[in-house]
C-alpha positions in Angstrom: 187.3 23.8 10.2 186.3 25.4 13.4 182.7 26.6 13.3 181.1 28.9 16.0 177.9 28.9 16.3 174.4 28.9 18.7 172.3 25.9 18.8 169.4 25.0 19.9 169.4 21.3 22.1 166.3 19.5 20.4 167.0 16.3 22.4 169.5 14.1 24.2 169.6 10.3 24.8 172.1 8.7 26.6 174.8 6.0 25.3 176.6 3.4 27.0 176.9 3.9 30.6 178.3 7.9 30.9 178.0 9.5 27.6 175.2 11.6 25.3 174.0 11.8 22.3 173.0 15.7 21.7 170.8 16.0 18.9 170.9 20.0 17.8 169.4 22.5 15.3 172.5 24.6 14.7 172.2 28.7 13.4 175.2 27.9 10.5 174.7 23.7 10.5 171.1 23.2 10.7 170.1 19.5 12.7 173.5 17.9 13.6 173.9 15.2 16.5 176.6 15.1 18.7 178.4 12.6 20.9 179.4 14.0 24.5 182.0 11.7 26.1 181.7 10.7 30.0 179.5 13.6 30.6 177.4 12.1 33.0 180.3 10.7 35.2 182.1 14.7 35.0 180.8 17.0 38.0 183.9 19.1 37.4 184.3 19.3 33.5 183.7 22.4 31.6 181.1 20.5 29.4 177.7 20.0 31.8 174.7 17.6 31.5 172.3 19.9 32.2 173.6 21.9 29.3 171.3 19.2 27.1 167.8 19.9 28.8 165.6 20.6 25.6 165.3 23.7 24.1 168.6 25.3 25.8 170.1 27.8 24.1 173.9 27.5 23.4 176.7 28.6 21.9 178.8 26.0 20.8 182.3 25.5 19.0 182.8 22.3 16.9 185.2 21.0 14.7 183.1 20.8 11.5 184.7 18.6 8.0 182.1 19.4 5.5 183.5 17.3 2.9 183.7 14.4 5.0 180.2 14.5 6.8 179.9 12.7 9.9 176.9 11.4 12.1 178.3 12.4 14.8 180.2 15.6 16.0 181.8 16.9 18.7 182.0 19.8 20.9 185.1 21.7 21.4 183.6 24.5 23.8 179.7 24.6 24.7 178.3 27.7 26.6 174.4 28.6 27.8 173.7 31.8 25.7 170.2 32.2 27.5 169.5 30.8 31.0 166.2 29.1 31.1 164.4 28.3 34.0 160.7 28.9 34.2 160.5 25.7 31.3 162.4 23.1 33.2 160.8 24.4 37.3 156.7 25.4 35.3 154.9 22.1 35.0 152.7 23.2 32.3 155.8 25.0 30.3 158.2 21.8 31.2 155.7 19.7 29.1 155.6 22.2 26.7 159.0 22.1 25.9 159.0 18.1 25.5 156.4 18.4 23.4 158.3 20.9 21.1 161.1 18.6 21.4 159.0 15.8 20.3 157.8 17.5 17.8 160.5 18.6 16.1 162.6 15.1 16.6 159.7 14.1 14.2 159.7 16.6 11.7 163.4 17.5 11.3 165.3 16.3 8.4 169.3 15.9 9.1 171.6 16.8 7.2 169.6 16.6 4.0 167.7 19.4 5.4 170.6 22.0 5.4 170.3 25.6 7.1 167.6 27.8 7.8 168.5 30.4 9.3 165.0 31.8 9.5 163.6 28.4 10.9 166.3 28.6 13.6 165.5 31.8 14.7 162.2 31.0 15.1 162.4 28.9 17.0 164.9 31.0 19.3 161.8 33.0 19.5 159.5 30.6 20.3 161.6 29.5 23.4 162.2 32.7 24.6 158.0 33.2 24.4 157.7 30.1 26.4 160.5 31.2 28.9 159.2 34.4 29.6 155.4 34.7 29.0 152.1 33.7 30.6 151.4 30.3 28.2 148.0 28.9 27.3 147.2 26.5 24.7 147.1 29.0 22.4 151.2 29.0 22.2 151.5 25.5 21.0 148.5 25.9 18.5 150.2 28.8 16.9 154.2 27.4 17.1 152.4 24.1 15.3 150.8 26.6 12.3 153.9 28.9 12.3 155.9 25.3 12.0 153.8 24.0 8.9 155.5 27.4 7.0 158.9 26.0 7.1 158.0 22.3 6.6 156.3 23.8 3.5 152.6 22.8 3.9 151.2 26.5 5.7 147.9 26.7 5.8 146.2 28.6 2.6 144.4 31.7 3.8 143.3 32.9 0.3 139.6 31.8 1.3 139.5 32.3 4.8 136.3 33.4 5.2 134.9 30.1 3.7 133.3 28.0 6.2 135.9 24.6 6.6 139.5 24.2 6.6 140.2 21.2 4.1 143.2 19.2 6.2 143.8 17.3 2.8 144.6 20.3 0.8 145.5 22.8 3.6 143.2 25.3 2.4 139.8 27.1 3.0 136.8 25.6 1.4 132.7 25.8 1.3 132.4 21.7 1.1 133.5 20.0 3.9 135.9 17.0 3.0 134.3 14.7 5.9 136.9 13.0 8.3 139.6 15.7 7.2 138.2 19.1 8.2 138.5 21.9 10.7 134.6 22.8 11.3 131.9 24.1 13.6 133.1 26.0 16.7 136.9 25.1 16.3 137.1 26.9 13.0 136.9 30.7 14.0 139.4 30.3 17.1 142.0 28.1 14.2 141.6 31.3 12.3 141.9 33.5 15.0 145.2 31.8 15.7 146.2 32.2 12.1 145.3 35.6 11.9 147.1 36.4 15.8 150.7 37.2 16.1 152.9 35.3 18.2 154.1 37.8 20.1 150.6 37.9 20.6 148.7 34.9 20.9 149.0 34.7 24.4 145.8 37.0 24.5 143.4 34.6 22.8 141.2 32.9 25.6 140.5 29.0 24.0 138.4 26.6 26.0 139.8 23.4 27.1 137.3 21.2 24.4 138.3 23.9 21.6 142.0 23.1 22.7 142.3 19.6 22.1 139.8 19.5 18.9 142.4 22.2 17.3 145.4 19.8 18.7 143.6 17.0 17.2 143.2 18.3 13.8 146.6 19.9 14.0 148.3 16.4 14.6 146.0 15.2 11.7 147.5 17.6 9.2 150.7 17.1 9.8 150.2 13.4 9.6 148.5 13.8 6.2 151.5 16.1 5.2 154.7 14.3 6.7 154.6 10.3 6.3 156.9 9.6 9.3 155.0 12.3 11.5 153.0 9.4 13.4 153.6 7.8 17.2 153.0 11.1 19.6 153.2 10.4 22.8 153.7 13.9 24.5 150.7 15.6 23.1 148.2 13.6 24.9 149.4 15.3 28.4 149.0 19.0 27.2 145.3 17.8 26.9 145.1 16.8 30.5 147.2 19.9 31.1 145.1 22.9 29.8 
């Protein structure tokens, strides 16, 4: 059947010598790939490369077979529903986005995953942040908390006032588990990102150490939490970048 629906472009590689494959996070699909024929030999086709730059916004038609699941799909029409510039021309917001990309490349299931609707348009939202607004390191701190929700291991606030964040068991705690905490002067600014919307957090001023700490433990907790969450490359920029 024909299904019509926006997607979001997590990531494209290319195969053989003039064709894509288009990993995307679809509104009524959830994380499909697809294979896009020729498409970087075509300057006159209806189907462009630079409709696979991460985080684009499309609306795409495909020719879906739900009882006969494929690994890859194909695209019968493809269309940008929201122009983005200021991510792919803005250094800072470029590297941003491959982050995000890398990110969720890592933390995505296909197909077994199914659709979330709310998880897609969260992340519409988080783009369209990132597009528009002034960016700090706060933005990429909060999208990885907001993140942990739908991957179903959100930090525990219940105890917030408590002086360590436990990493192990994503929660608040008075006795520091030692090697796997959030402590000292990174813990208020994690909870003030916890505690800031993200509409928002673009208002919280976090110093360049306090950055990269938070990062650090960030990427710990979702290694702890995710088994295959391990091999980050992109991360390690955004710490020479803010």
């Amino acid at each position: 059947m024909l299904v019509d629906t926006d997607a979001i472009v997590i990531g494209a590689l290319k195969y053989k010598d003039s064709s894509l494959i288009v990993s995307c996070y679809c509104e009524k699909l959830g994380l499909k790939s697809f294979i896009v024929k020729g498409v970087l030999n075509s300057k006159k086709g209806l189907i462009r490369r630079s409709f696979f730059q991460a985080l684009n916004i499309l609306s795409i038609i495909t020719n879906y077979q739900k009882n006969k699941p494929q690994r890859l799909h194909f695209f019968k029409e493809v269309k940008i529903v929201h122009p983005i510039q200021d991510i792919h021309l803005d250094i800072k917001k470029n590297n941003i986005a491959l982050f995000l990309s890398e990110i969720l490349k890592k933390t995505l299931p296909e197909d077994g995953g199914g659709v979330n609707v709310k998880l897609f348009y969260f992340l519409k939202k988080s783009i369209l942040i990132l597009e528009q607004k002034k960016i700090s390191s706060a933005f990429y701190l909060k999208f990885l908390t907001e993140l942990s929700r739908f991957l179903g291991f959100y930090p525990n606030i219940e105890n917030i006032e408590n002086s360590f964040f436990d990493l192990q068991n994503g929660c608040f705690s008075n006795t520091e588990n030692f090697g796997n905490s959030i402590k000292g002067k990174s813990l208020p600014v994690f909870k003030k990102i916890l505690n800031t919307s993200f509409e928002k957090v673009d208002s919280l001023s976090i110093s360049s150490n306090l950055s990269k700490e938070i990062l650090e433990n960030l990427m710990q907790y979702f290694h702890i939490h995710l088994q295959s969450f391990n091999n980050l490359k992109s991360y390690k920029i955004l710490n020479d970048l803010f």
